[in-house]
C-alpha positions in Angstrom: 8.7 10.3 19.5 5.5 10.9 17.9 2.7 12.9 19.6 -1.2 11.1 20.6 -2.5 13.1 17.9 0.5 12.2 15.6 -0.3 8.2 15.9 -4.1 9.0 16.3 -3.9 9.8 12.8 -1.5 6.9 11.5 -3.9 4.8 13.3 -7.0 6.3 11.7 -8.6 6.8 14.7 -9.9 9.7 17.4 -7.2 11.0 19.9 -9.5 10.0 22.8 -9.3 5.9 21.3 -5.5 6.4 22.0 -5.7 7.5 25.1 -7.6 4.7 26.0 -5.3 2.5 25.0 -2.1 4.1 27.0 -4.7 4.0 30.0 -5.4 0.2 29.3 -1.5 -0.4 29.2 -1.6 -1.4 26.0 0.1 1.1 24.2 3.2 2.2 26.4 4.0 5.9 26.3 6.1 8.4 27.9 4.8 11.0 30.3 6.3 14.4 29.4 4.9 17.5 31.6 1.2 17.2 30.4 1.1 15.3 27.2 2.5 12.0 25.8 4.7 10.5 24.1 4.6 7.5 21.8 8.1 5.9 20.7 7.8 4.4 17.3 9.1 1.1 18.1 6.3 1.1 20.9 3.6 2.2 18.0 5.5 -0.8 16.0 5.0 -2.9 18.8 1.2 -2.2 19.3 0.2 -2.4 15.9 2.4 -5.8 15.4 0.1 -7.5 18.8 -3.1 -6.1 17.5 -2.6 -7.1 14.1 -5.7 -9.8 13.1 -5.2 -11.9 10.3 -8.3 -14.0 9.1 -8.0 -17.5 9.5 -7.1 -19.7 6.6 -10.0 -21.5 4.9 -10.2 -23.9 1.9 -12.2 -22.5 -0.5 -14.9 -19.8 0.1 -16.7 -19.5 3.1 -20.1 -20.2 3.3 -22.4 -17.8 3.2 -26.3 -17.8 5.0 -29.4 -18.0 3.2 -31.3 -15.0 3.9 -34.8 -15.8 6.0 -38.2 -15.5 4.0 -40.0 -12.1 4.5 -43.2 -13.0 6.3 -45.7 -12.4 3.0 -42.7 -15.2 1.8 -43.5 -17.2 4.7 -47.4 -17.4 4.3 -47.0 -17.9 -0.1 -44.8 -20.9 0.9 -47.1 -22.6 3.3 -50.1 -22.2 1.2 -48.0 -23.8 -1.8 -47.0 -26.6 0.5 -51.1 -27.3 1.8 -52.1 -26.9 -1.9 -49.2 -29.6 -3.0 -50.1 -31.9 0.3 -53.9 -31.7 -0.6 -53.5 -32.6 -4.4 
């Protein structure tokens, strides 16, 4: 049985974000006078159901193009009258 702070720090997180999640019921813990307890197989349980994997995607992913500052934005439209007017 391993104490909030205890799995706070295997977590790599504040105290106060594991308390949260015991309130939330999603970390079960055991009541003992005024502190908790954390079972490891209930910390193995947690971090197994909030485990995020990233989908799997041929190839790279695509990234965006960044937008044109607006000085960008004014160079390009004068380019595109002067080309239009030519």
């Amino acid at each position: 049985m391993k104490s909030v702070r205890q799995v706070a720090f295997e977590l790599g997180v504040k105290p106060k974000v594991v308390y949260g999640e015991i309130r939330r019921g999603l970390l079960t813990a055991h009541k003992i006078g005024r502190s908790y307890r954390i079972s490891d197989e209930a910390l193995a349980d947690y971090k197994e159901r909030t485990l995020v994997t990233p989908a799997a995607m041929p190839g790279r992913s695509p990234r965006r193009t960044p937008r044109p500052r607006t000085g960008e934005v004014r160079h390009l439209r004068a380019l595109h009258a002067e080309a239009r007017d030519a």
